[in-house]
C-alpha positions in Angstrom: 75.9 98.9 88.1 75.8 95.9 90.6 73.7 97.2 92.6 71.3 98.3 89.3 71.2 94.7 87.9 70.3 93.7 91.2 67.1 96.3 91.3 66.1 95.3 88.2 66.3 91.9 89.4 63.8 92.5 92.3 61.7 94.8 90.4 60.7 91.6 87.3 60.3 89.2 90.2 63.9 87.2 88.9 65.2 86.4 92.7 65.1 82.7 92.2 67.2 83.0 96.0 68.0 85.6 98.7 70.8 86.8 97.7 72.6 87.7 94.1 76.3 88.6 92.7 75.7 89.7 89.0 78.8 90.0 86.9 78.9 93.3 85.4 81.6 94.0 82.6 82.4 97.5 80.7 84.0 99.0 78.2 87.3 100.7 80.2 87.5 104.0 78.1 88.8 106.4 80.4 91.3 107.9 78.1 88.5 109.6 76.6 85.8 110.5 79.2 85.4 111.4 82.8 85.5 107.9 84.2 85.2 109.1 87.8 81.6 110.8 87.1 79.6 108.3 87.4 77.4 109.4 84.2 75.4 106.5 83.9 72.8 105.5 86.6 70.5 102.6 87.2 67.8 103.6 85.0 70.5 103.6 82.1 71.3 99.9 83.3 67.4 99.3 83.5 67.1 100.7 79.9 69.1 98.3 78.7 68.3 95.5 80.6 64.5 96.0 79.6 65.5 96.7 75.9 68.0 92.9 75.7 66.8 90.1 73.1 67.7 86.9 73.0 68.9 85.3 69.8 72.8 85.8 68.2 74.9 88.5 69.0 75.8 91.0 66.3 79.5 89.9 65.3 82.3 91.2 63.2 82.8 95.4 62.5 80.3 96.2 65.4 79.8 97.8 68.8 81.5 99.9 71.4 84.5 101.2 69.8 84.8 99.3 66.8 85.4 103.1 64.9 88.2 104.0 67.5 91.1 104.0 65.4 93.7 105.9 67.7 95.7 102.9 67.7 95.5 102.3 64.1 94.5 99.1 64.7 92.5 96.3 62.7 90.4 93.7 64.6 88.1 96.1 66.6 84.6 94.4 67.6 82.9 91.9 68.5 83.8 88.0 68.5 83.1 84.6 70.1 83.6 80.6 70.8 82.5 78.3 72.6 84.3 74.9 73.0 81.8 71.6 74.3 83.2 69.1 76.5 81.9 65.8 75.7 78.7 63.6 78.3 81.8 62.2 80.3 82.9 66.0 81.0 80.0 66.8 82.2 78.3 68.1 78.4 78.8 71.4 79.2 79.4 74.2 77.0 82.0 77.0 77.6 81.0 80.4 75.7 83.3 83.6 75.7 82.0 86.8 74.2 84.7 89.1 73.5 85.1 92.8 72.8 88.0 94.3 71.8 88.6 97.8 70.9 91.7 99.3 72.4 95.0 98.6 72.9 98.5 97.3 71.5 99.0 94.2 69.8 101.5 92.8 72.0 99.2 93.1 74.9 96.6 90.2 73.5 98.5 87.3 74.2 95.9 83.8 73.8 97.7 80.8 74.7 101.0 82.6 73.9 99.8 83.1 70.6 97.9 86.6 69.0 95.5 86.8 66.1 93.7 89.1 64.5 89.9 88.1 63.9 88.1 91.0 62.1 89.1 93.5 59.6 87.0 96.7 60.6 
């Protein structure tokens, strides 16, 4: 999919320099499918890439594997935060998007801490 985001790059003109290093994240659900066919292709990253919107992300009881309830587990979906540091920081803002939908409770440790944020 690197190498898609990078096509899609060239293709819209969005080089700004020579060279790119996208970071490309996914859902890990090989427990259910074939994770070693390589199903989806650059035109399915290109899709979606064509087809994103800016504005707020859909949060809460929503989107890849919120329904997956093998686990029986609460908290499946999609959450953020974002911290600011204050001018003498630097002003910058720190975002983290965060989709969970597998796995045990004990392995979602924050800070040595665990919380659940949804109830899907």
């Amino acid at each position: 999919m690197r190498d898609a985001v990078i096509g899609w790059q060239v293709r819209n003109r969005l080089m700004s320099q020579p060279w790119s290093l996208p970071v490309v994240a996914e859902t890990y659900d090989g427990l259910l499918n074939d994770i070693d066919g390589f199903h989806v292709k650059a035109e399915h990253a290109w899709e979606a890439l064509d087809g994103a919107r800016g504005g707020r992300v859909d949060e809460g009881c929503v989107g890849g594997g919120y329904r997956d309830d093998r686990l029986r587990m609460e908290g499946r979906g999609i959450g953020s935060a974002s911290r600011r540091l204050d001018r003498k920081s630097g002003g910058y803002t720190l975002g983290i998007l965060v989709q969970l939908n597998c796995g045990r409770p004990r392995e979602l440790t924050i800070a040595g801490r665990f919380r659940w944020v949804a109830n899907c």
